[in-house]
C-alpha positions as CSV (number, residue, x, y, z in Angstrom):
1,X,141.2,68.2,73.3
2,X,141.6,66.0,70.4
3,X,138.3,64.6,69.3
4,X,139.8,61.3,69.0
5,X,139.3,61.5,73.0
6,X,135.5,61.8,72.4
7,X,135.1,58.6,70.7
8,X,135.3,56.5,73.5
9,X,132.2,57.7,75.6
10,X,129.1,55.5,76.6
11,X,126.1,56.9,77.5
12,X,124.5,55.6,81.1
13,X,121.8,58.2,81.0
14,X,119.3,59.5,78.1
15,X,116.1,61.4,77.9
16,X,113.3,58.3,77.2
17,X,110.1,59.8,75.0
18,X,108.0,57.0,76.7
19,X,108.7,57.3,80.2
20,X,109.1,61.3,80.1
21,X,112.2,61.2,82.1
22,X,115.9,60.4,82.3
23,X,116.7,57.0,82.3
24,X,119.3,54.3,82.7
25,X,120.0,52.7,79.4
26,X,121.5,49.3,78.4
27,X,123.4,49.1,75.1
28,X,122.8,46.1,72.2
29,X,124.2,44.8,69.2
30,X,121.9,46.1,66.7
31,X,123.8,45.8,63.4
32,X,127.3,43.9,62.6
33,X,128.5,46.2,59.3
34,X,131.2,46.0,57.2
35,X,132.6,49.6,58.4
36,X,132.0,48.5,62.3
37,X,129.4,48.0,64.8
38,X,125.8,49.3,65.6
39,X,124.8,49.4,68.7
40,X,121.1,50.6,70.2
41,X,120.8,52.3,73.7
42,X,117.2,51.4,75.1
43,X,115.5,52.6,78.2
44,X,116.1,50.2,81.2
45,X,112.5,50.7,82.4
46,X,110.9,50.1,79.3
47,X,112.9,48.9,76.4
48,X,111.9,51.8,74.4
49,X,114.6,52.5,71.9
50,X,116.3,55.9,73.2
51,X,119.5,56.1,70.6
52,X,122.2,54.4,68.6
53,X,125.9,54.5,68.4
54,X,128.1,53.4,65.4
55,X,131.4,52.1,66.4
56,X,134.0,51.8,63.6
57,X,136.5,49.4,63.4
58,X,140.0,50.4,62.2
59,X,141.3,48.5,59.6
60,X,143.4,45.5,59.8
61,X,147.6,46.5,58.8
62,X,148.2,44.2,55.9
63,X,151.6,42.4,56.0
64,X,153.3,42.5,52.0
65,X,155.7,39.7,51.6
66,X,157.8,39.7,48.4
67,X,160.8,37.9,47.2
């Protein structure tokens, strides 16, 4: 499987530190970058930061004109 396939999974479920358990998680903007976006996963129980994901933007084509 090419792991360009792998890039497009979201996690719904992640071990939480605080609540000692597997948890739901909601995903939020954390970080607008230059090279893409950073997002933070936190526990749906108790807003406890559980991980992050980077997503890269692909750069824009650039159209050359010339005469």
């Amino acid at each position: 499987m090419p792991e360009s396939d792998f890039e497009q999974f979201e996690a719904s479920e992640l071990f939480c530190p605080r609540c000692k358990k597997s948890v739901p998680v909601r995903k939020r903007l954390l970080l607008v970058l230059p090279n893409g976006d950073k997002y933070d996963y936190l526990c749906a129980y108790c807003a406890t930061s559980v991980g992050t994901k980077t997503i890269s933007r692909r750069p824009q084509p650039q159209l050359i004109v010339t005469h």
